[in-house]
Backbone as CSV, one residue per row, in Angstrom:
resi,resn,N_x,N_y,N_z,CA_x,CA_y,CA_z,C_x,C_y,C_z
1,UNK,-36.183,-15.133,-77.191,-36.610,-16.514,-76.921,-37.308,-16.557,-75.578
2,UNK,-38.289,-16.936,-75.444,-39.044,-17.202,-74.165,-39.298,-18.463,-73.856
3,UNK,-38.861,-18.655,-71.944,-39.128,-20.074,-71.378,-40.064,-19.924,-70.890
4,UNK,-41.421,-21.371,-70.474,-42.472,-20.748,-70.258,-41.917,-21.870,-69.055
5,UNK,-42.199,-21.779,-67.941,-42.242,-22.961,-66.674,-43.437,-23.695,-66.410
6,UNK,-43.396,-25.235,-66.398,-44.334,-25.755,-66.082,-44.675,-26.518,-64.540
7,UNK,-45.456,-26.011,-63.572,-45.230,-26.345,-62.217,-46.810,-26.656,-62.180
8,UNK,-46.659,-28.439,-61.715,-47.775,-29.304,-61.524,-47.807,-29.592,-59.883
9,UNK,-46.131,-29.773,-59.587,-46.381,-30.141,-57.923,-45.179,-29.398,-57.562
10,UNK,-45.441,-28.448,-56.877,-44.586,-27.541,-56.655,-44.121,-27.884,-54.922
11,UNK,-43.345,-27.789,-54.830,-42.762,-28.143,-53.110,-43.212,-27.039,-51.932
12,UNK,-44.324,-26.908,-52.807,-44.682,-25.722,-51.252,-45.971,-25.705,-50.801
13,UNK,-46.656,-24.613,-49.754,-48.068,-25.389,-49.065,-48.926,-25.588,-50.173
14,UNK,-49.861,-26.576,-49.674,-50.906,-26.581,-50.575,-51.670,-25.944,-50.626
15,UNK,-51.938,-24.555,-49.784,-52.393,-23.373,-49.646,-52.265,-22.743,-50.725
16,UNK,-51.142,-22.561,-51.373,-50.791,-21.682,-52.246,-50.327,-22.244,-53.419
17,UNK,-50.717,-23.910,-53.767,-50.428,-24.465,-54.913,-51.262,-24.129,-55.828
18,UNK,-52.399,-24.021,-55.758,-53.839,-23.569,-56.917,-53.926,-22.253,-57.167
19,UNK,-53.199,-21.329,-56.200,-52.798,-20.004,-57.367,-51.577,-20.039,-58.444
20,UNK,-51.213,-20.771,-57.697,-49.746,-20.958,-58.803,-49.876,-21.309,-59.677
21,UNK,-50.536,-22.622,-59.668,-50.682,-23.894,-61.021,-52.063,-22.686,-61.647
22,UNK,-53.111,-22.444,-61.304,-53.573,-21.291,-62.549,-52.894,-20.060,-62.821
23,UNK,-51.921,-19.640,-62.501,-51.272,-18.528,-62.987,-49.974,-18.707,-64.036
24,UNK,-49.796,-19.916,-64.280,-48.404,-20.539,-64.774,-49.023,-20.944,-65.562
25,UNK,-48.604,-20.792,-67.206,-48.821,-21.088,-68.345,-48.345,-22.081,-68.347
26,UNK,-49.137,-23.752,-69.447,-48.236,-24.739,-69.494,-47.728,-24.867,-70.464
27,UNK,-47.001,-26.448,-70.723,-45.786,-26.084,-71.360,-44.357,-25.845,-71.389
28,UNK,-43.409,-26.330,-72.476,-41.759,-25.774,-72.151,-41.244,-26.402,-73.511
29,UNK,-40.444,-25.453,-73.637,-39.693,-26.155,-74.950,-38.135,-26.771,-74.657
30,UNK,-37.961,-26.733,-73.192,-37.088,-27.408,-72.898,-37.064,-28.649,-72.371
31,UNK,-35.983,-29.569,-72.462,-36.429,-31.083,-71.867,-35.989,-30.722,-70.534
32,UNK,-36.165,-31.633,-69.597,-35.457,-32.132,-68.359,-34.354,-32.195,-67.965
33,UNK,-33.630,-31.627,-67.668,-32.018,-31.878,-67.139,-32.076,-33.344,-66.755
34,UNK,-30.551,-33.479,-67.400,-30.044,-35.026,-66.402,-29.811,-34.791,-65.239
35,UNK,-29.284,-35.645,-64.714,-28.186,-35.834,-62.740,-27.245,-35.537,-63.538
36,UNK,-26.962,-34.458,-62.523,-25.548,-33.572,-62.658,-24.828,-33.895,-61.288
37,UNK,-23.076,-33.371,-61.954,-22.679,-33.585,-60.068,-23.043,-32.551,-59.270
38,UNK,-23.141,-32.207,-58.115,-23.434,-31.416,-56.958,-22.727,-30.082,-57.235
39,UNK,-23.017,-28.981,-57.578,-22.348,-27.778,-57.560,-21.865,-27.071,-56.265
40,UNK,-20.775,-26.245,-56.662,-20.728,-25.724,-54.946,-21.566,-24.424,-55.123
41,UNK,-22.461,-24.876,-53.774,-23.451,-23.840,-53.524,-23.313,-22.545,-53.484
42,UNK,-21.468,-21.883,-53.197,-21.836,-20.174,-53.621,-21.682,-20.232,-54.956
43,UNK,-20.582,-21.188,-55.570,-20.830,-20.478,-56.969,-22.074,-20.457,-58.001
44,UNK,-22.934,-21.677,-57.504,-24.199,-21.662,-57.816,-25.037,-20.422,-57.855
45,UNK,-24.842,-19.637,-56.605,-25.696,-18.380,-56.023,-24.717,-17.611,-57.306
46,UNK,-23.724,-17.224,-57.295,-23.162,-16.139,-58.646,-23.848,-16.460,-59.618
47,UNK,-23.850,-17.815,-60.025,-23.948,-17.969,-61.584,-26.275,-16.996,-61.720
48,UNK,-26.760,-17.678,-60.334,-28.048,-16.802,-60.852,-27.825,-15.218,-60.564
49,UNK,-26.782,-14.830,-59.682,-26.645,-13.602,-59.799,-26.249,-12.962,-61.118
50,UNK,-25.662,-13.805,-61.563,-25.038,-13.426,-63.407,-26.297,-13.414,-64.148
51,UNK,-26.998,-14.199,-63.843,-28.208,-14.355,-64.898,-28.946,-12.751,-65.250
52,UNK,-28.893,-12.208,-63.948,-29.317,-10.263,-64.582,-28.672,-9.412,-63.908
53,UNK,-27.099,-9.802,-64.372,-26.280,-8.483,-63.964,-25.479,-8.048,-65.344
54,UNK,-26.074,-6.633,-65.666,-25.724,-6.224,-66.666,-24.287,-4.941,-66.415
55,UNK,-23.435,-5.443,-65.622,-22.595,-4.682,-65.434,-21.680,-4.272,-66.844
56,UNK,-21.426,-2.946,-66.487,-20.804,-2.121,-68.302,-21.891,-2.079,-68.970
57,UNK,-22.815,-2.089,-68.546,-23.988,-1.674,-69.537,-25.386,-1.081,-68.715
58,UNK,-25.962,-0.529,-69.297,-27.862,0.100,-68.197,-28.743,-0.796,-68.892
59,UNK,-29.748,-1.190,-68.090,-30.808,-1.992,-68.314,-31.591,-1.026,-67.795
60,UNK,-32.841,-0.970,-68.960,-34.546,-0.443,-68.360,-35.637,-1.145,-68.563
61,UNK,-36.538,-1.376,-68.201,-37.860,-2.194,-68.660,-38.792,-1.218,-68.164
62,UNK,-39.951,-1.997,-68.461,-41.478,-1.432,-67.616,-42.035,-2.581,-67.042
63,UNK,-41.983,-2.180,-66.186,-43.127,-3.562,-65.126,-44.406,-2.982,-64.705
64,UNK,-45.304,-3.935,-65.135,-46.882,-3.540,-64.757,-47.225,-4.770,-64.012
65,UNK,-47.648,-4.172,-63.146,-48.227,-4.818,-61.577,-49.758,-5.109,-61.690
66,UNK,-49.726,-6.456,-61.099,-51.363,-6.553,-60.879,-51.938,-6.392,-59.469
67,UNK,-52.536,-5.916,-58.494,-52.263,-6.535,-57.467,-53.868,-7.134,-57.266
68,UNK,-54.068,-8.050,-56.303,-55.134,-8.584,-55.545,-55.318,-9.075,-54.434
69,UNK,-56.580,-8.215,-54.062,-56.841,-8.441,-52.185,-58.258,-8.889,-52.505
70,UNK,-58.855,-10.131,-51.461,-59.482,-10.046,-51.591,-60.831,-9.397,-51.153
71,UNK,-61.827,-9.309,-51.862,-62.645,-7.684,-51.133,-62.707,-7.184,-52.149
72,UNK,-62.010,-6.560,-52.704,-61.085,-5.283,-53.396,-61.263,-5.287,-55.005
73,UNK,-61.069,-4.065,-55.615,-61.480,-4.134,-57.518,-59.457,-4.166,-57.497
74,UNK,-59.008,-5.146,-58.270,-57.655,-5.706,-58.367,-57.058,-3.969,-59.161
75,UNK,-55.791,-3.736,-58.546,-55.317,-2.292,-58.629,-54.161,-2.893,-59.449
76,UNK,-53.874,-1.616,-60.495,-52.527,-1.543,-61.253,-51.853,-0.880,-61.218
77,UNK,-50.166,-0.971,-61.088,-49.442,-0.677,-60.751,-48.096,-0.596,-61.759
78,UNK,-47.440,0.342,-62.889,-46.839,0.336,-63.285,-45.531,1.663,-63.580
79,UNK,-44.130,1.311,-63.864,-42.960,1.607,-63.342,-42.437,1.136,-64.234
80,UNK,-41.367,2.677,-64.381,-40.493,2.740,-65.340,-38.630,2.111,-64.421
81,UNK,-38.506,0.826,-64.970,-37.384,0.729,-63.939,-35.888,0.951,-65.094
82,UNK,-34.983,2.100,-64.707,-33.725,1.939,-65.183,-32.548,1.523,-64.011
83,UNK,-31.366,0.800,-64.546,-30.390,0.073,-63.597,-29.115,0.812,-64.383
84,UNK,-28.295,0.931,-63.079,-26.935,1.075,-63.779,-25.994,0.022,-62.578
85,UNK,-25.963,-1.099,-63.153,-25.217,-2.168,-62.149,-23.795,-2.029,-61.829
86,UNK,-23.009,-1.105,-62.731,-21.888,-0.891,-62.357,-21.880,-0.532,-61.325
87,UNK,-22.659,0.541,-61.109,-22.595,1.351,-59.787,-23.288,1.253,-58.648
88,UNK,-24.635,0.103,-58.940,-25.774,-0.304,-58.256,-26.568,1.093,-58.153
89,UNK,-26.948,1.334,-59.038,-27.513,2.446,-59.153,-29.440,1.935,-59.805
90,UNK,-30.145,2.879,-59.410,-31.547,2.570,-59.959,-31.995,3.595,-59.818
91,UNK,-33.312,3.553,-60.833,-34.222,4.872,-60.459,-35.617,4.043,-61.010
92,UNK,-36.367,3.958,-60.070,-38.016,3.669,-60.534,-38.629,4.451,-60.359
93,UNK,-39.304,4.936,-61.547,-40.235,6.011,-62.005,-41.794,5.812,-62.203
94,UNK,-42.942,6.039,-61.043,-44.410,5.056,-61.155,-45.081,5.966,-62.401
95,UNK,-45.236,5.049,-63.212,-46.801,6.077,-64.390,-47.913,5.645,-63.863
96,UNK,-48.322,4.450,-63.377,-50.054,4.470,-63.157,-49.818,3.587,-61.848
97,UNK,-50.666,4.093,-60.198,-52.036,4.581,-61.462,-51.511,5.971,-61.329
98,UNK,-52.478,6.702,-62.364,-52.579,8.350,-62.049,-52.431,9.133,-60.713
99,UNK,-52.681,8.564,-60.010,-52.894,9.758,-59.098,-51.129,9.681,-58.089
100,UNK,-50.940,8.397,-58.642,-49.351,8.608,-58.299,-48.114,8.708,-59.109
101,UNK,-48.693,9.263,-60.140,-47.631,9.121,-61.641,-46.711,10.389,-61.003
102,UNK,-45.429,10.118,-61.320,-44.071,10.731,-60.762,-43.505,10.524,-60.157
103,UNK,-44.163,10.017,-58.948,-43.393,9.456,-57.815,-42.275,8.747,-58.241
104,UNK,-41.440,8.279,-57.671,-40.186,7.790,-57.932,-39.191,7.163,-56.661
105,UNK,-38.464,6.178,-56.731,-37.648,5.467,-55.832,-36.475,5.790,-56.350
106,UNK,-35.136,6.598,-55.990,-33.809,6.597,-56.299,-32.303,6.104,-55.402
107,UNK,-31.976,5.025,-55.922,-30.607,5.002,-55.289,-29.485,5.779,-55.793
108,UNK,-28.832,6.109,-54.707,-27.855,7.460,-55.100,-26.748,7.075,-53.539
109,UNK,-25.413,6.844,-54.170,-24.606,6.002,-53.064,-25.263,4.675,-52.125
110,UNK,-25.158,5.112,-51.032,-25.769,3.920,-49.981,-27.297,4.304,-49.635
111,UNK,-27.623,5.459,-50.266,-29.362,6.103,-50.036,-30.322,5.509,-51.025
112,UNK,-31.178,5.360,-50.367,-32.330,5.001,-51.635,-33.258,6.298,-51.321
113,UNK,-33.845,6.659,-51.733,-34.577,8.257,-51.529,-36.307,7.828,-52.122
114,UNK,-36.998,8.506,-51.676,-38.248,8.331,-52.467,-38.556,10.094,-53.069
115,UNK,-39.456,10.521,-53.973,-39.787,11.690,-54.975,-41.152,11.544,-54.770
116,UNK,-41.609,12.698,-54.024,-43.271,12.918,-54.080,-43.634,14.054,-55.145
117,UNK,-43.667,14.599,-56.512,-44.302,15.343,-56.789,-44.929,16.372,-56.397
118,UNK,-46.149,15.975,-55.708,-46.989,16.565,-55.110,-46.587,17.806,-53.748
119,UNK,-45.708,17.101,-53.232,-44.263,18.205,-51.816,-43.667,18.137,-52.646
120,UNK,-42.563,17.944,-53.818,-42.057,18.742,-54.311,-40.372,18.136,-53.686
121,UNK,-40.780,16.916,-52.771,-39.866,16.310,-51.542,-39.826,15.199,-51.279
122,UNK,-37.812,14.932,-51.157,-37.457,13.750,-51.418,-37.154,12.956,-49.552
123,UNK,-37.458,12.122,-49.573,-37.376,11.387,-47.962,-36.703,9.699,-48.243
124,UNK,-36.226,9.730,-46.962,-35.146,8.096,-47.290,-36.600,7.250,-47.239
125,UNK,-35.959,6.251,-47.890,-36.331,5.263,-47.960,-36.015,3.877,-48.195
126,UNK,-36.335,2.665,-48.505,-34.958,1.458,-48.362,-35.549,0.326,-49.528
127,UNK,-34.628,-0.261,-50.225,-34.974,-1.685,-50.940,-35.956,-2.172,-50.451
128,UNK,-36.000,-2.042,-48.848,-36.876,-3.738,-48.068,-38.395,-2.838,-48.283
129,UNK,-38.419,-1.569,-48.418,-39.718,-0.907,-48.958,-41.059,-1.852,-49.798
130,UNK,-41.860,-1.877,-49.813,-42.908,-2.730,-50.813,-43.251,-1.158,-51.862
131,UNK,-43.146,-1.773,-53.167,-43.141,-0.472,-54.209,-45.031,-0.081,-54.299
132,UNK,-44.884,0.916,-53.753,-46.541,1.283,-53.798,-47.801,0.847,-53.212
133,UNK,-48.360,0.233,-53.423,-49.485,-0.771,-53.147,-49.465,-2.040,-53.388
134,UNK,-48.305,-2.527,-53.716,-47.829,-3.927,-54.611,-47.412,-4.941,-53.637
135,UNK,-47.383,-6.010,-53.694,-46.537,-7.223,-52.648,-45.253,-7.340,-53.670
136,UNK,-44.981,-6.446,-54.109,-43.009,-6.371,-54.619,-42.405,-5.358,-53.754
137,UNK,-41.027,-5.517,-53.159,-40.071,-4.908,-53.100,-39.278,-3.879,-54.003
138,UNK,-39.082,-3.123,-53.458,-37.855,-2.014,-54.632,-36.717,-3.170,-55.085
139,UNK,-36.318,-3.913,-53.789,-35.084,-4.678,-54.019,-35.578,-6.360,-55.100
140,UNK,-36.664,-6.136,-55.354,-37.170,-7.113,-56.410,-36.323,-6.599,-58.118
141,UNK,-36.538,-5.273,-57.764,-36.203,-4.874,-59.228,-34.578,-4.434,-59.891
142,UNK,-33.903,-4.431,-58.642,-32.397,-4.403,-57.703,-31.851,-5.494,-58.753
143,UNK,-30.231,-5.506,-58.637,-29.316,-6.245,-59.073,-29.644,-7.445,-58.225
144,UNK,-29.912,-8.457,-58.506,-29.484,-10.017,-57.772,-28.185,-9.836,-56.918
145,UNK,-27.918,-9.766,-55.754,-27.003,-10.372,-54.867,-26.914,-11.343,-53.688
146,UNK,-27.630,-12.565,-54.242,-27.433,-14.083,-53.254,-25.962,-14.330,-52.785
147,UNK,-24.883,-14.314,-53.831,-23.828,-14.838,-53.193,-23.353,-13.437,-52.148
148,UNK,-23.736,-12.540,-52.052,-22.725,-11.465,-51.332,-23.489,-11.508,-49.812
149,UNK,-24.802,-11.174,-50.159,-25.742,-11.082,-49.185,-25.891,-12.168,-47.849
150,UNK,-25.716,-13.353,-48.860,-26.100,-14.632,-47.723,-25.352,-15.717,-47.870
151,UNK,-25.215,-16.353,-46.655,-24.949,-17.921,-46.663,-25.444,-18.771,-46.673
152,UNK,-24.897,-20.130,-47.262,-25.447,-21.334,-48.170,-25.579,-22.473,-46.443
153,UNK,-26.682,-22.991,-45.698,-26.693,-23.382,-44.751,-27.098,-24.795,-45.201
154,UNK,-28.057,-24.714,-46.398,-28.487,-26.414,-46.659,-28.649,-26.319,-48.418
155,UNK,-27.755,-27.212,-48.965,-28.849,-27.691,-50.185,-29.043,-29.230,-50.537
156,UNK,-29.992,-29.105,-51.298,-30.785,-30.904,-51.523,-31.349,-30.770,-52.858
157,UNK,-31.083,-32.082,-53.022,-32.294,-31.818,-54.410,-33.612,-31.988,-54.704
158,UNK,-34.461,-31.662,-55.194,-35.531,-31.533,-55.251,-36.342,-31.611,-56.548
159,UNK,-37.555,-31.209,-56.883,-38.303,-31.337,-58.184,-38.880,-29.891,-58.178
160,UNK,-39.620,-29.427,-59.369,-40.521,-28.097,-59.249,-41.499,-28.629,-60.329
161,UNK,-42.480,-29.445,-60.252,-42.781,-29.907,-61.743,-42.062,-31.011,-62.211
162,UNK,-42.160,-30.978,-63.459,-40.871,-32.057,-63.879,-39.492,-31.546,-63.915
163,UNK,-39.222,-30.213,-63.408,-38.205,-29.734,-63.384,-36.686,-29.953,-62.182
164,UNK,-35.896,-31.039,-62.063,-35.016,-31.567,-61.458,-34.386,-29.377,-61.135
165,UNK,-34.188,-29.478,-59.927,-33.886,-28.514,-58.909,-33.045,-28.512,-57.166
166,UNK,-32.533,-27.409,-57.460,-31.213,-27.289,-56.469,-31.896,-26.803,-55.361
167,UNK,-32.140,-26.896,-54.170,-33.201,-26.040,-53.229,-31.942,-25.933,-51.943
168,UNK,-31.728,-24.443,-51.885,-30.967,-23.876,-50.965,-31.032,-22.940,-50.092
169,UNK,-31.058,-23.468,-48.817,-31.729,-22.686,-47.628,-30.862,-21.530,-47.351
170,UNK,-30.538,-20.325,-47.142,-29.832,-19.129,-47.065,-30.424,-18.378,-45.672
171,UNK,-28.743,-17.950,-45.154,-29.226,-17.166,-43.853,-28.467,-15.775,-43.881
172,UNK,-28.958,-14.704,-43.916,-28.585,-13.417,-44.396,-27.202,-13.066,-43.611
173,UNK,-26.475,-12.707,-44.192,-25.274,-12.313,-43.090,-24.664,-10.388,-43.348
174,UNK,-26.097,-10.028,-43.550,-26.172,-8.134,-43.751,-27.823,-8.020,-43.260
175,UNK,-27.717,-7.038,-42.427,-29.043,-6.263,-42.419,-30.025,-5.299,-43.295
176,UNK,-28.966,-5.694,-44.353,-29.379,-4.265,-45.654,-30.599,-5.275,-46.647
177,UNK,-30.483,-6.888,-46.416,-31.903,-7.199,-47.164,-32.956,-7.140,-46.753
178,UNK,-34.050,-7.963,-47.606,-35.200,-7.516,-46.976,-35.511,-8.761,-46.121
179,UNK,-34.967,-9.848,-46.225,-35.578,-11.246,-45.356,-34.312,-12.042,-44.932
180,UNK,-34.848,-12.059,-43.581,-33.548,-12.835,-42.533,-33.003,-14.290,-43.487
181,UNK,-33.997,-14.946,-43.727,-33.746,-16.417,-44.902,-34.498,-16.515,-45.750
182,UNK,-33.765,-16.855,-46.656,-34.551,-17.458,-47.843,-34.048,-18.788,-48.422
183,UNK,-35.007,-19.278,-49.269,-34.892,-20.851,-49.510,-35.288,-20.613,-51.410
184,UNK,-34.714,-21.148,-51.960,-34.605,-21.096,-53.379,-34.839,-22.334,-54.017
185,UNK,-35.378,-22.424,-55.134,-35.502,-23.593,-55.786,-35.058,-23.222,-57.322
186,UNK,-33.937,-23.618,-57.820,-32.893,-23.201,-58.736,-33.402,-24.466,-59.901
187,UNK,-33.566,-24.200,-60.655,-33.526,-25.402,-61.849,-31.788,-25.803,-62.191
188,UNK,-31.701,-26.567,-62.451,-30.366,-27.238,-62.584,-30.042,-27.148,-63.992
189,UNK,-30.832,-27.468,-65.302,-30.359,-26.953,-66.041,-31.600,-26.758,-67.428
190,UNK,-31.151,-25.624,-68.057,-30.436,-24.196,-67.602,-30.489,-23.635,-66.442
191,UNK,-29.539,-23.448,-66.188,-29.985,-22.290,-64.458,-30.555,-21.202,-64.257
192,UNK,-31.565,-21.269,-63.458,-32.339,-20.492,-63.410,-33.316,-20.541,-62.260
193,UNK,-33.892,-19.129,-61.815,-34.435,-19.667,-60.424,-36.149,-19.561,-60.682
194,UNK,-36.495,-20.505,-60.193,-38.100,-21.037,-60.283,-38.989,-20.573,-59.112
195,UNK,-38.536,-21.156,-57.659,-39.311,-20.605,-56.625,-38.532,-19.994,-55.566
196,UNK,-38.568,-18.742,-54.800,-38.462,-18.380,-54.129,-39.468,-18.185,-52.640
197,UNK,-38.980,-18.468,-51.441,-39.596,-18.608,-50.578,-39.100,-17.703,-48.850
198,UNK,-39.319,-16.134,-48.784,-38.864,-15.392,-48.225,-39.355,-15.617,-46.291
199,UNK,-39.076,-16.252,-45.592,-38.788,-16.036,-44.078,-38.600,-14.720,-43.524
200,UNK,-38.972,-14.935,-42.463,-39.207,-13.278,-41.224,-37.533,-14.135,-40.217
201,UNK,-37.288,-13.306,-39.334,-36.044,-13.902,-38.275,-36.396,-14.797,-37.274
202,UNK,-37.989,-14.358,-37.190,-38.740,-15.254,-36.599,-38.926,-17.199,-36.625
203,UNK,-38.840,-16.845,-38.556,-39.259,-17.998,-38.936,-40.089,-17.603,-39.697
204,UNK,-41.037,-16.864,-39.638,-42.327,-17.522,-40.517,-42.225,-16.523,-41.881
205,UNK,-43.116,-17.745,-42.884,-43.087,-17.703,-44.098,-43.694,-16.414,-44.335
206,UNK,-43.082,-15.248,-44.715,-43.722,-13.994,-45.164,-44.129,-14.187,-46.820
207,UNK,-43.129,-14.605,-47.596,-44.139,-14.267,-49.141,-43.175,-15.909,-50.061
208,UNK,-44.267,-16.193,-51.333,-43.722,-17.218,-51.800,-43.395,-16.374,-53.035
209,UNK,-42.399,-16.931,-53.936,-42.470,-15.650,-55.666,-42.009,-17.264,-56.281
210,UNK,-42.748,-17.419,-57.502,-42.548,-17.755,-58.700,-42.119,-17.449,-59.857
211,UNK,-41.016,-17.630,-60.394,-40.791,-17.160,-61.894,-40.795,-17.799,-62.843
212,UNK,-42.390,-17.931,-63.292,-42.539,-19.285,-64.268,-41.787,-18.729,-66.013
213,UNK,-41.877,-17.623,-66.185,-41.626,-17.173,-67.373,-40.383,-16.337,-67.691
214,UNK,-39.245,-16.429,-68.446,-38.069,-16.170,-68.722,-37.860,-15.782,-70.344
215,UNK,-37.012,-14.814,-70.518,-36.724,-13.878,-71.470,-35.087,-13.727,-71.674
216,UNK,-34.704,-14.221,-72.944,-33.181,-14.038,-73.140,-33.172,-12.613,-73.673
217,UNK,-32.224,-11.704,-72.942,-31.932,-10.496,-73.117,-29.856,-10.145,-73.303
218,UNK,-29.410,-10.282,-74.585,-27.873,-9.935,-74.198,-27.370,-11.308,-74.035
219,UNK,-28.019,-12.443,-74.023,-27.032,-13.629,-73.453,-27.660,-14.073,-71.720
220,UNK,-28.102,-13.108,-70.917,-28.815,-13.291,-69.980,-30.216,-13.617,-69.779
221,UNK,-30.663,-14.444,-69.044,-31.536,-14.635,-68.922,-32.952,-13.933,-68.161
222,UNK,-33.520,-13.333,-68.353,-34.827,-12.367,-67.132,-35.707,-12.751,-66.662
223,UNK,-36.131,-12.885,-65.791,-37.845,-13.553,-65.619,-39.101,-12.335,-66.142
224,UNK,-39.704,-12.673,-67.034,-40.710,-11.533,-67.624,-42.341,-11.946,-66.913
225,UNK,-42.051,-12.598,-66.167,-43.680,-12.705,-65.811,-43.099,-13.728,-63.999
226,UNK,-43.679,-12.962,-63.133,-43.538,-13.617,-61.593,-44.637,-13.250,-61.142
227,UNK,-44.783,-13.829,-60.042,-45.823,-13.919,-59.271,-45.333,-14.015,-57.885
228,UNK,-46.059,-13.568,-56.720,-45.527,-13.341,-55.516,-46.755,-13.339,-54.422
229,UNK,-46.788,-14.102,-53.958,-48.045,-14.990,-52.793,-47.741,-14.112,-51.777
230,UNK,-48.457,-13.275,-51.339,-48.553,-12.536,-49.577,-49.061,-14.018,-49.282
231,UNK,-47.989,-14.909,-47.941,-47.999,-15.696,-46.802,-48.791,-15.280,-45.695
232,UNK,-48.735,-13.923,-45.457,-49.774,-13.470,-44.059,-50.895,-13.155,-44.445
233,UNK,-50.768,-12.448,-45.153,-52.785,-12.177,-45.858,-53.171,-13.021,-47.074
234,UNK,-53.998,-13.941,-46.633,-54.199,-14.601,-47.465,-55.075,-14.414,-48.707
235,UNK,-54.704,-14.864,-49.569,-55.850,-14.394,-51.294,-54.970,-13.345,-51.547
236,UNK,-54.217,-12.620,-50.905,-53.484,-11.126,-50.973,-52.183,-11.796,-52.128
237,UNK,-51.676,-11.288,-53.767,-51.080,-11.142,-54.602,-50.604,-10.319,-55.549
238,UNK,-49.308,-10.213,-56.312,-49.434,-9.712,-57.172,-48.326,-10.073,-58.643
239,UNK,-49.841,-10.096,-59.605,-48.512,-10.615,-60.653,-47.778,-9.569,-61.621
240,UNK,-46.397,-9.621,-61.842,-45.583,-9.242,-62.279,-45.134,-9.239,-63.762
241,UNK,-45.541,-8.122,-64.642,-44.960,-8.334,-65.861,-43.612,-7.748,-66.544
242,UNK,-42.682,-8.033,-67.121,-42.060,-7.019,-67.560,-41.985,-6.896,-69.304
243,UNK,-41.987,-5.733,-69.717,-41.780,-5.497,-70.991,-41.016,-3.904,-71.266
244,UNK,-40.490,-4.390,-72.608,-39.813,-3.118,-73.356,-38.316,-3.378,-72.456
245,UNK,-38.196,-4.637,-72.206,-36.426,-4.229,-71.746,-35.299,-4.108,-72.495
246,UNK,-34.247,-3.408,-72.092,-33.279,-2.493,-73.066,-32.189,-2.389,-72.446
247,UNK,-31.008,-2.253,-72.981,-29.596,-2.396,-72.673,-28.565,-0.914,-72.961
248,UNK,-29.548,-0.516,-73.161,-29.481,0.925,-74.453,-28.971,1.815,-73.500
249,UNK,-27.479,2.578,-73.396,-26.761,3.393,-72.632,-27.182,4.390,-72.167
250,UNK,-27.544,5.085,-70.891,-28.520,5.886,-70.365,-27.394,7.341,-69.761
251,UNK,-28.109,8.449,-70.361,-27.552,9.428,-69.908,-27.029,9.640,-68.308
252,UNK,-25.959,9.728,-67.970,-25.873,10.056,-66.260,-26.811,10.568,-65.469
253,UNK,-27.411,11.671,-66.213,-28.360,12.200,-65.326,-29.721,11.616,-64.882
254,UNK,-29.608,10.675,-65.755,-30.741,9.776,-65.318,-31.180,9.312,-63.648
255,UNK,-29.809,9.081,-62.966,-29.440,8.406,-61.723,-29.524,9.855,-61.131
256,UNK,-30.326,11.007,-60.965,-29.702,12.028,-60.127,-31.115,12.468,-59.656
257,UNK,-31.660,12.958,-58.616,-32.285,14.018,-57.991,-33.197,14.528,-58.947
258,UNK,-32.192,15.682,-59.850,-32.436,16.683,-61.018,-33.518,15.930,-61.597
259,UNK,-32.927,14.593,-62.384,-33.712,14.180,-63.186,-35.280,13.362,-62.580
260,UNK,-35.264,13.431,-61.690,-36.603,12.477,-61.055,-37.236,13.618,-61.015
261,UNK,-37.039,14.924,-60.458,-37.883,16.321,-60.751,-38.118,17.027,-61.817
262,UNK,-37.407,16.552,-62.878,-37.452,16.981,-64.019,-38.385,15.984,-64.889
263,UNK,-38.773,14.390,-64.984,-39.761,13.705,-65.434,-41.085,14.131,-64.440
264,UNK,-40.900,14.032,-63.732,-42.119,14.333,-63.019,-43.117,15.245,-62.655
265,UNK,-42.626,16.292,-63.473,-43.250,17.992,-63.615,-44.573,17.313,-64.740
């Protein structure tokens, strides 16, 4: 079943409203939530962390990347992502473009490692990483952890469209994410998160992400199509697809060293 999001006046600059509103399909086959009572704001943050945590089970997809600068012939970017959430485990595996097919991002304990092919050699590396040439994060493709990660400092209600929304300002209380605050715009019902809006410690607005499009997978919900506004370089984007996702039990070795040198030959 697919939700498509419809965002006409979205609560953010008007800088970056006319990429949004043409990149967002219209449309929804859902109505409007009523007024609900006020949720408490961490359990709010679990319930979207639940939305794609497939713990006791592996999730894989493929995400193909668009990216765009402007200047530039728009570059593609696509990755084989498998999860093992029990363990917070991942391995992203790049196929295109070509000239970086193998490469690979692995978490393995508290390490995230990167796989060059080409050396033959693996070097640390971290979630807060941007995957390739892309305005995504490794930790984009990561288990959801809002409630563990951060604290709930403000919420209000708000609109996204005609979509009645929870908007909750968050202040990181670990150094292991990638953005000091973030501010969320949660649809109220079904739950689900619509806009994301990532802060520097500084303050300033580093990237906006949209997830106009959603995919029931297992009972959970996915976002299969986002979008993610570079705030500092402007015209600078990239949109996000996912397909072929799967629940389908993945050999151990998948999560290991061995195996990132062993696809990548």
């Amino acid at each position: 079943m697919l939700f498509t999001m419809e965002f006409k006046k979205i609560n953010v600059r008007a800088a970056m409203l006319a990429a949004l509103v043409m990149f967002i399909g219209l449309g929804t086959g859902i109505s409007p939530a009523t007024a609900q009572t006020k949720p408490d704001p961490k359990e709010l943050l679990a319930k979207v962390d639940n939305l794609s945590d497939f713990t006791g089970k592996d999730f894989s997809a493929v995400f193909t990347i668009v990216t765009q600068k402007p200047g530039e012939k728009d570059s593609v970017t696509q990755a084989r992502v498998f999860r093992r959430d029990t363990k917070k485990q991942f391995l992203i595996l790049i196929m295109l473009p070509e000239v970086n097919k193998g490469q690979g991002y692995l978490r393995e304990n508290d390490n995230v490692w990167f796989y060059d092919p080409s050396s033959r050699k693996f070097s640390h590396s971290s979630v807060k990483e941007n995957l390739q040439n892309t305005k995504a994060k490794n930790s984009d493709f990561t288990l959801s952890s809002f409630a563990q990660d951060y604290t709930v400092t403000s919420m209000t209600d708000g609109m996204v469209g005609k979509f009645p929304v929870w908007i909750l300002d968050l202040k990181a209380n670990t150094n292991e994410v990638s953005y000091d605050r973030v501010v969320l715009s949660i649809r109220k019902d079904p739950t689900m998160l619509l806009i994301r809006q990532d802060y520097s410690v500084n303050g300033r607005l580093m990237r906006t992400t949209a997830y106009p499009k959603y995919v029931q997978l297992e009972g959970k919900l996915l976002p299969s199509q986002i979008l993610i506004l570079d705030e500092i370089n402007k015209g600078e984007k990239s949109q996000i697809t996912m397909t072929e996702q799967s629940v389908t039990q993945l050999p151990d070795k998948v999560f290991t060293k061995a195996f990132l040198e062993q696809v990548s030959r």
